[in-house]
Every structure is written in structure tokens, then in C-alpha cells.
C-alpha positions as CSV (number, residue, x, y, z in Angstrom):
1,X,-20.7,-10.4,36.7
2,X,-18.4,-8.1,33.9
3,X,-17.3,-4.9,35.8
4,X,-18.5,-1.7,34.4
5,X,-17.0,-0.7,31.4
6,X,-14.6,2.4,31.9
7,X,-14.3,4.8,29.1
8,X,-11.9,7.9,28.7
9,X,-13.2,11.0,27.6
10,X,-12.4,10.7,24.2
11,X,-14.6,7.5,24.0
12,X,-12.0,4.5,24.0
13,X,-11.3,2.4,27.0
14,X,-7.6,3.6,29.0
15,X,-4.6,1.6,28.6
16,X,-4.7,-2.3,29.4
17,X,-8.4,-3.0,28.5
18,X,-7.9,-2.7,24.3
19,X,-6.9,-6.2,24.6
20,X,-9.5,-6.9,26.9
21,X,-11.9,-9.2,27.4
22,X,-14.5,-6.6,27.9
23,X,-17.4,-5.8,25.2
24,X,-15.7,-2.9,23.2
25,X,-19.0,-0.8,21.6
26,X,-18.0,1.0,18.1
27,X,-14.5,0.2,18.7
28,X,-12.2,-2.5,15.9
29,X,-9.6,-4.2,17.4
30,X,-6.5,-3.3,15.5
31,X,-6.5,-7.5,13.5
32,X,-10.1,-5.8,12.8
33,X,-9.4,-2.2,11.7
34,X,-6.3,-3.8,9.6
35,X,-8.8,-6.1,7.3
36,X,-11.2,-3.5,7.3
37,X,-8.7,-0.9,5.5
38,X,-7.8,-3.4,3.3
39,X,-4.1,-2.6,4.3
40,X,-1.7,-5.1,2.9
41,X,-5.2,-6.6,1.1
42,X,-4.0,-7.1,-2.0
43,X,-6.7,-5.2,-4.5
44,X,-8.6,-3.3,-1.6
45,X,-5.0,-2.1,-0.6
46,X,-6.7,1.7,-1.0
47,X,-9.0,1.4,1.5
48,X,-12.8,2.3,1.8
49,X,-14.5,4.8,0.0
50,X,-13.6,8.1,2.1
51,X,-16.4,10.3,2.9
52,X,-14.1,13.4,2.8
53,X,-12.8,13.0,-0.4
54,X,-14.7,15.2,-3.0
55,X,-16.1,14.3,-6.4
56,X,-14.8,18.5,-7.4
57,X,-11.5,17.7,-6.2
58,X,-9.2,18.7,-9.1
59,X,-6.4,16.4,-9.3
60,X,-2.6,17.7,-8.7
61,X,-1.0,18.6,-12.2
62,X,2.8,17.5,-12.7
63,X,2.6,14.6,-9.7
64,X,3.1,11.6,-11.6
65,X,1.3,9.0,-9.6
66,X,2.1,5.3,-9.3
67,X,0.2,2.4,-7.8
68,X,2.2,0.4,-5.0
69,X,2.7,-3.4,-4.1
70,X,1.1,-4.1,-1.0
71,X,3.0,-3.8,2.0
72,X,5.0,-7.6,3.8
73,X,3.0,-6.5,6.4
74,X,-0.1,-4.9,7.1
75,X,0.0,-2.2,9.6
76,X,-3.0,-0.4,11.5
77,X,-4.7,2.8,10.4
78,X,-4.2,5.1,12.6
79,X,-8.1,6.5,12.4
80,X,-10.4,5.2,15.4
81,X,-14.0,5.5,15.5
82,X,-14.3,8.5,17.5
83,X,-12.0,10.8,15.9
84,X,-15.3,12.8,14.5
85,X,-16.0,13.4,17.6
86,X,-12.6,15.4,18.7
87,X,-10.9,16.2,15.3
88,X,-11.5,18.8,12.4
89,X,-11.9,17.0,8.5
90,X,-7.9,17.2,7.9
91,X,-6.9,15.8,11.1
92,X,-9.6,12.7,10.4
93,X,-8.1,12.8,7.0
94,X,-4.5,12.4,7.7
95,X,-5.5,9.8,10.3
96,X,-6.8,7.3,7.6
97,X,-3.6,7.5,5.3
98,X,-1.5,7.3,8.0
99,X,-0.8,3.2,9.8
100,X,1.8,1.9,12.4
101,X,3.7,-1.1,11.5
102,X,6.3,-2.8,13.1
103,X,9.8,-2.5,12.1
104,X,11.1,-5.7,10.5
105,X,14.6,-6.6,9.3
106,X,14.4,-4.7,6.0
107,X,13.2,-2.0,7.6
108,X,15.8,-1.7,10.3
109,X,18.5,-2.2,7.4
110,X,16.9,0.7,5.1
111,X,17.6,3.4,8.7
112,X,20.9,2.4,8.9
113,X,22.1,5.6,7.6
114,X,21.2,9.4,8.2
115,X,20.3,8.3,11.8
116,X,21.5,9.4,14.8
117,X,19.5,6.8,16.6
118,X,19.1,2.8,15.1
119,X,15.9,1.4,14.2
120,X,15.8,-1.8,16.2
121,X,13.6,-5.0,14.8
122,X,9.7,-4.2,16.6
123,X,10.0,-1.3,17.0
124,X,6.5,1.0,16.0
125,X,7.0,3.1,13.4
126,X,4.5,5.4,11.4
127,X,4.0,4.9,7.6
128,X,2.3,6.2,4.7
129,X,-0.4,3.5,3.6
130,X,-0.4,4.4,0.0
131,X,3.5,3.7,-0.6
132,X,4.5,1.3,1.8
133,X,4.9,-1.5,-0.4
134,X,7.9,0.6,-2.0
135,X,11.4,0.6,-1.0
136,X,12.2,3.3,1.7
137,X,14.4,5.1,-0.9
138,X,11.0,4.9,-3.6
139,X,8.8,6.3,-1.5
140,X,9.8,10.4,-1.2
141,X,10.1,12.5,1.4
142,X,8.9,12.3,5.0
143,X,7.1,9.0,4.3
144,X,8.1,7.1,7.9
145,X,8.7,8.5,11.3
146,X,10.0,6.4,14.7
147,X,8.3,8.4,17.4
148,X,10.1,7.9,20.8
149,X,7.3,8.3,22.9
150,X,3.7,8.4,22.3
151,X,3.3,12.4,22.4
152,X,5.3,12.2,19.6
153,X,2.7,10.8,17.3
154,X,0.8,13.8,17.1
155,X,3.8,15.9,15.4
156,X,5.6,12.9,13.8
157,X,1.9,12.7,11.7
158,X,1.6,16.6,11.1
159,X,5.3,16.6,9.6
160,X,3.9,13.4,7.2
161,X,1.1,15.1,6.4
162,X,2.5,18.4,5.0
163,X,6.1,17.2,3.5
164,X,4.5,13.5,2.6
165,X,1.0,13.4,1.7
166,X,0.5,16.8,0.6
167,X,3.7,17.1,-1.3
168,X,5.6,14.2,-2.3
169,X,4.1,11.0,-1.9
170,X,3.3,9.7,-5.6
171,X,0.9,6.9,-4.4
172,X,-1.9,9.0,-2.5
173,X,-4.8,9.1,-5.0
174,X,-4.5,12.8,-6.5
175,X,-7.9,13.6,-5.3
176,X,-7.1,12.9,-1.9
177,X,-4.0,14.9,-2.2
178,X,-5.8,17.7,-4.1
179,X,-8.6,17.4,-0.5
180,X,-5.7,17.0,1.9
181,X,-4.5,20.4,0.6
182,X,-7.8,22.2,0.4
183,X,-8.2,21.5,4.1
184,X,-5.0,22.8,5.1
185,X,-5.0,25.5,2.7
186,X,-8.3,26.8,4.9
187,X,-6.4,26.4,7.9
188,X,-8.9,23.5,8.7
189,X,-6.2,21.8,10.9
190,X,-7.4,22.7,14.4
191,X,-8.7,20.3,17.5
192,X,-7.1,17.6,18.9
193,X,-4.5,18.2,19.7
194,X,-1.0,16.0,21.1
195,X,-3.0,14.1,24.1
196,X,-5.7,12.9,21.9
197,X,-3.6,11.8,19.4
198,X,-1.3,10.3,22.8
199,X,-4.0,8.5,23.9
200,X,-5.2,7.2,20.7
201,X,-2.0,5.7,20.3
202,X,-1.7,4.2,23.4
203,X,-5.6,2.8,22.7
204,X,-4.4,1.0,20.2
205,X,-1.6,-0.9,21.8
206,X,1.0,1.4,21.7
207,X,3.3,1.7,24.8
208,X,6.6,3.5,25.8
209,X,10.0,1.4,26.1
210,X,13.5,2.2,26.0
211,X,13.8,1.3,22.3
212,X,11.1,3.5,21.3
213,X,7.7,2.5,20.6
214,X,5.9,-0.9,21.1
215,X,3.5,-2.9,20.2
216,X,1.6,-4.6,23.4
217,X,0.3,-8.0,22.6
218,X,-3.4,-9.2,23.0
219,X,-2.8,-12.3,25.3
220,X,-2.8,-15.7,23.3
221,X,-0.8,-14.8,20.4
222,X,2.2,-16.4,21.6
223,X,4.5,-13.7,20.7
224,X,3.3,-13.4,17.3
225,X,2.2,-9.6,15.7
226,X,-1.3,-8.7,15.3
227,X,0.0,-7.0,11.9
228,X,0.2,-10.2,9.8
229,X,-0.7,-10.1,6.2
């Protein structure tokens, strides 16, 4: 007989049963939520149409805007399916152009300098989805943060969102830029605040080590990342 399943308050199961074996309703493991956001997809690289993002939207003047390779590697969005339920419209919107990835060699290479702490090959890092096919130095201001622990997430993505998404990415489709602002500019930014955002992480797979942030492994991968392209 399966064991009740037990859910946190937010709505996802607590840490050790998101690689489970236990039925997970409304909930994408993160192999799942990677296809589904087409990140590192190729041509559906932008993700889904985005309920939030509105047709009035005027795009932002004098913001050239380029389209990026897809990433090596595909990382996770960060947006789960329960976020509505806890988190204003800019919080849910920063969520789904935000991902964690993995650092891998070029990565680690790239953080050598202007560091006081090195990037070590593995370690979780949280990335812009729209430019992360670019070179580090390509990819403006703000666009990747290291949290050391997972309360970190929540401010590591609220620094992104206003110095990166709002300002200098040149990737982000200008009308979600132009709607990123709007909600911030009317101070929709409220809810949810650094435990959600703690335990979404940690949801996911995300757990504390003395290198930083890792990624737990579902059992049966032999070692191997869920973040494969």
C-alpha cells in the first residue's frame, strides 16, 4: 500500500520525495519542466506563450535586441505549478525567465575573475533563459548568480530581475521586458517571500553543500545530470 502523500503548505512535496517514487499531482519533474520550456530546445528555446505578457505592451525603445544560441545545456525554469497560488504577476513572471543550471567547465573558467569565491564544476547556479547561449561577457549585466545557500535564491533572483531582465538583458523579448517593468513600476512585487522561494528551490532538487548549491540526483541516473540537452 503507497503511504499517504505529504504535501507542504505551498503545495509541493518536502525535500527527499521530488525524486520519489510517489504520484506527484500538478507537479513536472525538472527532465519534464526542462522539455516543456523548450530550454536548450532549439526553435522553442523561448518558451510557451506567457499568459502575463500583454498584446499593449509597448516595446523598450533604444534596447537593441538579439536572438541567442541555445544554451550546451538546458537548465530548469525556476516557475513551479503553484506559484499562482503564493506569488503576485511579477514574481510569477521573473520565475519563468529565470532557470538553474549546473556549472560546467566553461562556466567555471568564465568566474575565474572578479570573484572572491571560485565557481567549482556542479555547482547550481541561476541564469537568464533568454541569453544563456551567449558568452558570460555577451550577456550584460547581472545575468548569473551562485547562491550559497538556498535562501539565497529569493534575492539572488530579485537582483536579476531589476539590473538583468528589466535593464540589460538584450535577449528577453521587449514585450516581456516592457511587462516585467510595468509590474514593478506598480509596485506589483509583493508575496512570497524568501522561504517560498527556499522551498521551491529545494523542491526541485536543490540542496546545501560546502561548495555552494547542488543538484540532488533522482536515483538511476548513474551520476549523470538531469539538465541534458
Amino acid at each position: 500500500m503507497v503511504p499517504p502523500m505529504h504535501m507542504t503548505p505551498y503545495g509541493y512535496p518536502p525535500p527527499g520525495m521530488f525524486f520519489g517514487h510517489y504520484p506527484m499531482p500538478n507537479m513536472m519533474s525538472p527532465i519534464s519542466m526542462a522539455q516543456s520550456y523548450g530550454t536548450g530546445g532549439g526553435t522553442n528555446h523561448a518558451g510557451p506563450p506567457d499568459k502575463y505578457a500583454s498584446s499593449s505592451a509597448k516595446p523598450i525603445s533604444n534596447v537593441p535586441h538579439i536572438q541567442a544560441p541555445p544554451p550546451r545545456r538546458a537548465g530548469i525554469t525556476l516557475a513551479l505549478s503553484c506559484d499562482d497560488e503564493q506569488l503576485s504577476e511579477y514574481q510569477m513572471l521573473v520565475r519563468k525567465q529565470l532557470e538553474i543550471f549546473e556549472a560546467q567547465p566553461e562556466d567555471v573558467e568564465s568566474n575565474t575573475q572578479g570573484r572572491k569565491k571560485q565557481v567549482i564544476l556542479g555547482q547550481v547556479g541561476i541564469r537568464c533563459r533568454h541569453c544563456s547561449g551567449l558568452s558570460l561577457r555577451q550577456r550584460g549585466r547581472g545575468a548569473v548568480y551562485y547562491p550559497a545557500r538556498l535562501q539565497g535564491v529569493y534575492q539572488a533572483a530579485q537582483n536579476m530581475a531589476s539590473s538583468h531582465l528589466c535593464e540589460s538583458c538584450q535577449c528577453i523579448p521587449p514585450h516581456l521586458k516592457a511587462d516585467l517593468r510595468n509590474l514593478r513600476d506598480r509596485r506589483d512585487t509583493a508575496s512570497g517571500g524568501k522561504q517560498y522561494w527556499a522551498d521551491g528551490a529545494r523542491a526541485m532538487g536543490l540542496v546545501e553543500s560546502d561548495e555552494g548549491l547542488r543538484l540532488r540526483r533522482p536515483e538511476g541516473t548513474n551520476g549523470q545530470s538531469p539538465t541534458t540537452s
